[in-house]
C-alpha positions in Angstrom: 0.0 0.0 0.0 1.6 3.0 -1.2 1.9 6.0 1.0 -0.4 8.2 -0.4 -3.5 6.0 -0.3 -2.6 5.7 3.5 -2.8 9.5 3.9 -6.1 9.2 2.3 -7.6 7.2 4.3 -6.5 8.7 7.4 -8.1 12.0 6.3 -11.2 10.4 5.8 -11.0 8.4 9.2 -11.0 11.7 10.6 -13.9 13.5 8.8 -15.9 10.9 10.1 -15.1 10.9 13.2 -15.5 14.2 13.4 -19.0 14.1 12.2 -20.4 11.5 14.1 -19.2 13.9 17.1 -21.2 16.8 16.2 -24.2 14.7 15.5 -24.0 13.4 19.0 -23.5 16.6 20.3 -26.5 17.9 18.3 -28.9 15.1 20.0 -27.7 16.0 23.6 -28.6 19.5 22.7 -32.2 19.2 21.4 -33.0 16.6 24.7 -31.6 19.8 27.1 -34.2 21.8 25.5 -37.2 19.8 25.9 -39.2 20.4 29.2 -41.6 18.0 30.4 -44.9 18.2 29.8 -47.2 18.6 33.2 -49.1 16.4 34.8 -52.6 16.5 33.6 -55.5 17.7 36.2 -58.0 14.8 37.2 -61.4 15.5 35.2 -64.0 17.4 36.9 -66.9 16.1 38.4 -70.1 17.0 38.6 -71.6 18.6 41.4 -68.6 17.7 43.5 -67.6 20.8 45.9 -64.1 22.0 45.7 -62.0 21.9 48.5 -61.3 25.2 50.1 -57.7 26.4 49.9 -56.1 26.8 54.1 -53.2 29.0 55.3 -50.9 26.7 57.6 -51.8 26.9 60.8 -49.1 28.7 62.2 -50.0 31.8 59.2 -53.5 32.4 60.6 -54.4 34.7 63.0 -55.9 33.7 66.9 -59.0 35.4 66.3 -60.0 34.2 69.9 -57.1 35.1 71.6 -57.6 39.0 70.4 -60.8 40.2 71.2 -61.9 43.3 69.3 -62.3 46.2 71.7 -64.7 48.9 70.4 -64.0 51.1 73.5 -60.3 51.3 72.3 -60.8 51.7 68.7 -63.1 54.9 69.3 -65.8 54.4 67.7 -69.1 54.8 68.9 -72.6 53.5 68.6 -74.7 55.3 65.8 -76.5 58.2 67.3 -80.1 57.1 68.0 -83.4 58.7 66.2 -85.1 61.6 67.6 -87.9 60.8 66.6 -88.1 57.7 69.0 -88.2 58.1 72.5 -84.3 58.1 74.0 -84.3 55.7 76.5 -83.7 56.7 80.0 -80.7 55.1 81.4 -81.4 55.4 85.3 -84.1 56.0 87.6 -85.1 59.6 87.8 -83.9 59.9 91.7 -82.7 63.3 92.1 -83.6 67.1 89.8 -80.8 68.1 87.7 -80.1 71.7 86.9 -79.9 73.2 83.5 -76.8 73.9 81.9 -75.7 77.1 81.4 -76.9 78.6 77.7 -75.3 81.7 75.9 -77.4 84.9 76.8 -79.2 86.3 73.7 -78.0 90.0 73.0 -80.1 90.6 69.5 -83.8 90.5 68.8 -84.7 86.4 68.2 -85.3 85.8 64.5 -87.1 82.7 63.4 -83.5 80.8 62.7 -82.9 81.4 65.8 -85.7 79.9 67.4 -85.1 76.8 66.0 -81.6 76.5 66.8 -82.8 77.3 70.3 -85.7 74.6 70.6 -82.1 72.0 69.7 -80.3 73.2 71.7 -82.7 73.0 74.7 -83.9 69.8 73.9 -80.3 68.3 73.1 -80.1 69.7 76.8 -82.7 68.1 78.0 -81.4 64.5 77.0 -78.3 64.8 78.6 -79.1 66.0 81.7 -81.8 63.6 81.9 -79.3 60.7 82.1 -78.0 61.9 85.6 -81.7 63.1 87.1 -84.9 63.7 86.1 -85.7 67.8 85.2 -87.1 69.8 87.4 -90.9 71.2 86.5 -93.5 73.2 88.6 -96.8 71.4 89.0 -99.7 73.8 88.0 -102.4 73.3 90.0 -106.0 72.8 88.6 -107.4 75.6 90.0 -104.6 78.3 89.1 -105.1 80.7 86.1 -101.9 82.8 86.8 -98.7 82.0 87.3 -95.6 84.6 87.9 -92.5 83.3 88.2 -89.2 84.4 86.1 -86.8 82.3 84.0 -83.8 79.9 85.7 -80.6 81.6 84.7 -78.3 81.5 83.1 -80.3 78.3 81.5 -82.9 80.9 80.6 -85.9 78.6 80.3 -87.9 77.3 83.2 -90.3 74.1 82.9 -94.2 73.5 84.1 -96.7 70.6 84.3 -100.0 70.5 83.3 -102.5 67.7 83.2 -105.4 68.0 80.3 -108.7 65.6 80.9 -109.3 63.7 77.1 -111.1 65.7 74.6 -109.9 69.1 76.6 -107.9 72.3 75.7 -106.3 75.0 77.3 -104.8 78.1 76.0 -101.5 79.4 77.5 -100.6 83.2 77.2 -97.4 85.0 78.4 -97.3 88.4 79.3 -94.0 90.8 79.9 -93.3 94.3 79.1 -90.8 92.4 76.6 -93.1 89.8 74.6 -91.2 89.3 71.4 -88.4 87.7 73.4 -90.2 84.8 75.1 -91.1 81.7 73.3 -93.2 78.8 74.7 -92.6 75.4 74.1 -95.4 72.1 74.5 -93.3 69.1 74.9 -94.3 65.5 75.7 -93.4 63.2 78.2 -89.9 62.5 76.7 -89.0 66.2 75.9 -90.2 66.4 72.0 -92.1 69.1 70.8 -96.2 68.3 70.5 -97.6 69.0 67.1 -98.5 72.7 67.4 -96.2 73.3 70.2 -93.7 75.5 68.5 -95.9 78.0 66.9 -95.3 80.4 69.4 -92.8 82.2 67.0 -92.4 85.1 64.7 -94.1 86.7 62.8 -97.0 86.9 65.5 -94.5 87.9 68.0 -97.2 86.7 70.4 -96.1 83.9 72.8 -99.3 82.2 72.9 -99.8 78.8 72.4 -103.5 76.4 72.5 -103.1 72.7 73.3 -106.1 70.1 73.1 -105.8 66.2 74.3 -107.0 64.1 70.9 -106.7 60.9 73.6 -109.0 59.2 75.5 -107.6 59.7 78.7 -106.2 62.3 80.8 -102.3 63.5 79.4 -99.5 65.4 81.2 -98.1 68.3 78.8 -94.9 70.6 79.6 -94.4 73.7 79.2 -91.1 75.4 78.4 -90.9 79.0 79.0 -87.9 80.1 76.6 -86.1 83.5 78.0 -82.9 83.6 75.8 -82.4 87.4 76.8 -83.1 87.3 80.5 -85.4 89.4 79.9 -87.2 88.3 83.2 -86.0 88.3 86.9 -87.0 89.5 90.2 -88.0 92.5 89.2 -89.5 91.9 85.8 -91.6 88.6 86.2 -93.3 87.4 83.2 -97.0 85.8 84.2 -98.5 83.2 82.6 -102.1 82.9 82.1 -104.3 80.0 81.8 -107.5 78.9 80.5 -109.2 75.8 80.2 -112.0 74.7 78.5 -113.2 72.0 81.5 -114.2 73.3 84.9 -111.2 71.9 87.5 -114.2 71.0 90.5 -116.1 69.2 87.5 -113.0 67.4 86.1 -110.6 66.2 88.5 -106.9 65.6 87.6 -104.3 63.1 88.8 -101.1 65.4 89.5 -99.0 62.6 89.4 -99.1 61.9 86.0 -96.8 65.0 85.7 -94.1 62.6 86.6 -93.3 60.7 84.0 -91.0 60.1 81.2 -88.0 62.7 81.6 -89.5 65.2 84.3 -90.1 65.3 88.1 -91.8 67.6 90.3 -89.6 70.3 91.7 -91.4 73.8 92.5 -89.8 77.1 91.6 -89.2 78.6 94.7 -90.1 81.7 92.7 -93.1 80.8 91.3 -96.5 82.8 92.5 -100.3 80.9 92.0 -102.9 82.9 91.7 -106.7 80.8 91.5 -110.1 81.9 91.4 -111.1 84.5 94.5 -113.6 83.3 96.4 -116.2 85.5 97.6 -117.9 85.4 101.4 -122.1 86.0 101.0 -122.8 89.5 102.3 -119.7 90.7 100.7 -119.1 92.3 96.9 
């Protein structure tokens, strides 16, 4: 064998093996690249509920062991409706005073009254969680009534009892009318129906009251002085008149305390009832 032809064949030994080295290479190269296919889901069946997903049990919170406290958070209840009766929180044991209210310097306008009858009766429910409020008991046979305004509250309260089917008209008189206002409230401190039209334009604090009811119902009056314009010296007087003779229709006074209000005379407070006449006398 000559030389040459040994060369040769040497070469091609090579090529070869060279070759079959990048086709291997070229197969562990395309298997790297594959990724394996997932595992398929089991089919769904129907009407089967799923099971719900849980947090370990060391990731979820002790829900018993950490109360919520709404005293510490600061929140508060929702305010309750005005229109129902607030419910009184202890017994009525002892009168509680009035707060103080800001003294009235300008004539009252209309606004203002209304503002006024809030804030009185936002008064009212507050001070009737510590005590009841004091009112004077108006006696069936008084007509006339002087007395002045609690200060510096400005307003002063009275109790009246009306038989069913009756009505009674309430008048104030003072050198100063325009700057009184009276207020008809029920047991629980809420206006009646009609018992804030003692307001402007009239400028006449005047105010008629009839019982729709079928039996005998306490009413309160609130004398509303936001000026001071009455005192010791310059009493207002309130007159009465009823449509139902007091010997003919008798009255239980203690319905007067009910609700929000207990008895608790003014110490100011002068009755003035029918005169009675001697025979022989004129």
């Amino acid at each position: 064998m000559s030389k040459n032809f040994q060369t040769a064949l040497s070469k091609v030994a090579v090529s070869l093996a060279m070759l079959v080295s990048g086709l291997v290479s070229t197969a562990q190269s395309r298997n790297q690249g594959r990724r394996e296919a997932p595992p398929q889901r089991p089919p769904r069946v129907e009407g089967a509920t799923p099971r719900p997903i849980r947090a370990p049990e060391s990731s979820m919170p002790d829900r018993q062991a950490r109360p919520f406290d709404n005293s510490r958070s600061g929140r508060q209840d929702a305010r309750p409706d005005v229109s129902r009766r607030p419910p009184q929180l202890q017994s009525p044991d002892k009168p509680v005073r009035p707060r103080p209210l800001p003294r009235l310097k300008v004539f009252p306008t209309f606004y203002y009254w209304d503002i006024r009858y809030n804030s009185i009766y936002n008064d009212m429910m507050f001070i009737s969680r510590r005590g009841y409020i004091p009112v004077t008991a108006i006696p069936p046979d008084t007509y006339e009534i002087v007395d002045y305004a609690e200060l510096p509250a400005g307003w002063r309260g009275y109790g009246l009892v009306v038989p069913p089917g009756e009505s009674v008209i309430i008048n104030l008189e003072h050198p100063n009318r325009g700057w009184f206002r009276l207020i008809i409230c029920d047991t629980w401190g809420q206006a009646v129906p009609g018992g804030l039209n003692s307001t402007m334009p009239q400028f006449e604090p005047r105010l008629t009251y009839k019982n729709p009811g079928v039996e005998a119902k306490a009413i309160y009056l609130i004398v509303d002085d936001p000026g001071w314009m009455s005192n010791e010296g310059s009493p207002y007087t309130i007159e009465i008149e009823r449509s139902w003779e007091p010997d003919l229709v008798p009255v239980n006074q203690n319905l007067i305390v009910s609700g929000i209000w207990g008895i608790d005379r003014s110490i100011n407070a002068k009755f003035r009832g029918p005169v009675l006449v001697m025979p022989g006398f004129k």
